[in-house]
C-alpha positions as CSV (number, residue, x, y, z in Angstrom):
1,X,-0.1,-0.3,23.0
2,X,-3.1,0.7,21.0
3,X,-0.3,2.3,18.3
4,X,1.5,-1.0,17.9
5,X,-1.7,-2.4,17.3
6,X,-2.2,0.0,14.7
7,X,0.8,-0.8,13.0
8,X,0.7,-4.5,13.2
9,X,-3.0,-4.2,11.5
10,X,-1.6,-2.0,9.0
11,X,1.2,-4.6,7.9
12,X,-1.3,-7.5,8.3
13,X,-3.7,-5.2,5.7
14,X,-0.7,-5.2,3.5
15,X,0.3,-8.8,3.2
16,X,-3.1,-9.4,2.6
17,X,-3.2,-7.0,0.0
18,X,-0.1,-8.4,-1.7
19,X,-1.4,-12.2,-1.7
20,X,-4.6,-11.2,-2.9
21,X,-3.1,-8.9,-5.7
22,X,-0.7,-12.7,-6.2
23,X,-3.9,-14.5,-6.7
24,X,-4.9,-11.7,-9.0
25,X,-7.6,-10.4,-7.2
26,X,-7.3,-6.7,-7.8
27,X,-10.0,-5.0,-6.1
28,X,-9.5,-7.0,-3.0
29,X,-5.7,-6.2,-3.3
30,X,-6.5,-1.8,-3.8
31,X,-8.9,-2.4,-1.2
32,X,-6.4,-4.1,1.7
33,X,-3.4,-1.9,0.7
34,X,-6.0,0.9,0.8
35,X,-6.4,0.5,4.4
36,X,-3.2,-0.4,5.1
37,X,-2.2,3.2,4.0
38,X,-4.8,5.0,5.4
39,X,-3.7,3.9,9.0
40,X,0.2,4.1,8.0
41,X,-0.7,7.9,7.1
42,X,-3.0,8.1,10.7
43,X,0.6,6.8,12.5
44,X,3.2,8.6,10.5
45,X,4.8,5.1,9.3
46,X,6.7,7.3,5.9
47,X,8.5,3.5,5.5
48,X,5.2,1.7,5.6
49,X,3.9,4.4,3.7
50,X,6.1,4.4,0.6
51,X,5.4,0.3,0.3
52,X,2.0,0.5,0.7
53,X,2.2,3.3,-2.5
54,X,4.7,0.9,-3.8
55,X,1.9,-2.0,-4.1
56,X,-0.7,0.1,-4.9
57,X,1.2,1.3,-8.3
58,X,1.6,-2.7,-8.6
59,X,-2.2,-3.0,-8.6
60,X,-2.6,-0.3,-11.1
61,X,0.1,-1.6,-13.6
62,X,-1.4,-5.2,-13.0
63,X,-5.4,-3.5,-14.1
64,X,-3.3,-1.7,-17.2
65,X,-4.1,1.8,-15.7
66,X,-0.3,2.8,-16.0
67,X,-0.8,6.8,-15.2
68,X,-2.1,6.0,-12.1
69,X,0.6,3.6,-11.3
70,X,3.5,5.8,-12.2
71,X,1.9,8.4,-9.6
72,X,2.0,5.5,-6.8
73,X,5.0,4.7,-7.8
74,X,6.4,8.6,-7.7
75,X,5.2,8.6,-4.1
76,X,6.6,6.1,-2.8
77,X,10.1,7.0,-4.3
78,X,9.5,10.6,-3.0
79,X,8.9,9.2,0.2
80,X,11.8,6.8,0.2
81,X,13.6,9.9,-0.3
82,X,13.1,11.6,3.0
């Protein structure tokens, strides 16, 4: 039980993070998506994983720091991958 939880916080962390980067609220968007992936790492989720990288390379573009985004972005294809 406690791992579904996990996961259901994990995606609820995520939408969150994607509204809020929608609203353009940047921090609070790194910092939902953040958390999102730090618990989709903790479970193993490589799907939830790779979106979570996915958005966080969104975030970056969105704040103009594009090296950073084309590394989040390279994860989460590398992860898509497997």
């Amino acid at each position: 039980m406690l791992k579904n939880n996990l996961a259901a916080t994990a995606e609820t962390y995520s939408l969150i993070g994607i509204a809020l980067l929608g609203r353009g609220n940047l921090k609070g968007s790194e910092k939902m998506l953040s958390r999102a992936l730090a618990i989709d790492k903790k479970l193993g989720h490589l799907l939830g994983m790779a979106a979570d990288y996915a958005n966080l390379g969104l975030v970056h573009r969105d704040a103009h720091r594009l090296k950073a985004a084309r590394e989040f972005e390279r994860r989460a294809l590398d992860l898509n991958e497997l």
